[in-house]
C-alpha positions in Angstrom: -75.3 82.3 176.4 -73.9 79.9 179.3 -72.5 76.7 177.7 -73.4 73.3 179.2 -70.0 72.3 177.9 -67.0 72.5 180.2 -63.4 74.0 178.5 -62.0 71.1 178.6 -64.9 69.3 176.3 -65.4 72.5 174.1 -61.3 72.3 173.8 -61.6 68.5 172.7 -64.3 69.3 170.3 -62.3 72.4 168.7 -59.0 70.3 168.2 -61.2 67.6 166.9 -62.0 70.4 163.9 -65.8 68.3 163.3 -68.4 69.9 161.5 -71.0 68.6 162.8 -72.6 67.0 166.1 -72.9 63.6 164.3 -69.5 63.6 163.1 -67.8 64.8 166.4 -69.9 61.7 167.9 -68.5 59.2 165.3 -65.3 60.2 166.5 -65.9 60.7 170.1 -67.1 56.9 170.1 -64.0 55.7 168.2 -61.4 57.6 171.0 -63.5 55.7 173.4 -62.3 52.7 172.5 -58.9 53.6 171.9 -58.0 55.6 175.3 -57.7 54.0 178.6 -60.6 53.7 180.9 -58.6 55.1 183.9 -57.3 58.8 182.5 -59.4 61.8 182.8 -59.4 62.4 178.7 -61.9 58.8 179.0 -63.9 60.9 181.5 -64.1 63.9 179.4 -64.8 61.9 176.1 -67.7 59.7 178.0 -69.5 62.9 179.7 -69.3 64.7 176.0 -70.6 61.8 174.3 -73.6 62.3 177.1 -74.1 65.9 176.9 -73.9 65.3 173.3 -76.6 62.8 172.5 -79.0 63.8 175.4 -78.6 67.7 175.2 -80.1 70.1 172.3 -76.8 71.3 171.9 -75.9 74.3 169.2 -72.7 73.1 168.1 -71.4 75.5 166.4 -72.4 78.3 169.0 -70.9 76.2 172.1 -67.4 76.2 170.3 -68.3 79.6 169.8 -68.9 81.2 173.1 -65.2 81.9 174.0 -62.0 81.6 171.9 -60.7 77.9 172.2 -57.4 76.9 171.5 -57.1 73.2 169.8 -54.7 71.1 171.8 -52.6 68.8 169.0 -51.4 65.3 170.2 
């Protein structure tokens, strides 16, 4: 199955350890406000939230389809 999700979103949503699509949206929404506007980690958090809320995605078989490592800040 082709994901709709890029590596970098599925490794934000691993290391985020949610599990669930609401609960990996109440956090995506709360690192929206904290990061700043003009990195690529806002891109990648807006576009998920997208994909997210607009997309049937199967969340647990998206952070399924390849072996993810978590990236810890």
């Amino acid at each position: 199955m082709i994901s709709i999700l890029t590596i970098e979103e599925r490794t934000l949503l691993s290391s985020l350890r949610c599990r669930n699509k609401k609960e990996a949206l109440e956090i995506l929404h709360s690192l929206e406000l904290i990061v700043p506007v003009k990195t690529n980690m806002f891109l990648i958090i807006v576009r998920l939230i997208c994909k997210l809320e607009q997309n049937p995605i199967d969340f647990a078989a998206s952070l399924q389809d390849e072996e993810v490592t978590p990236i810890y800040y």
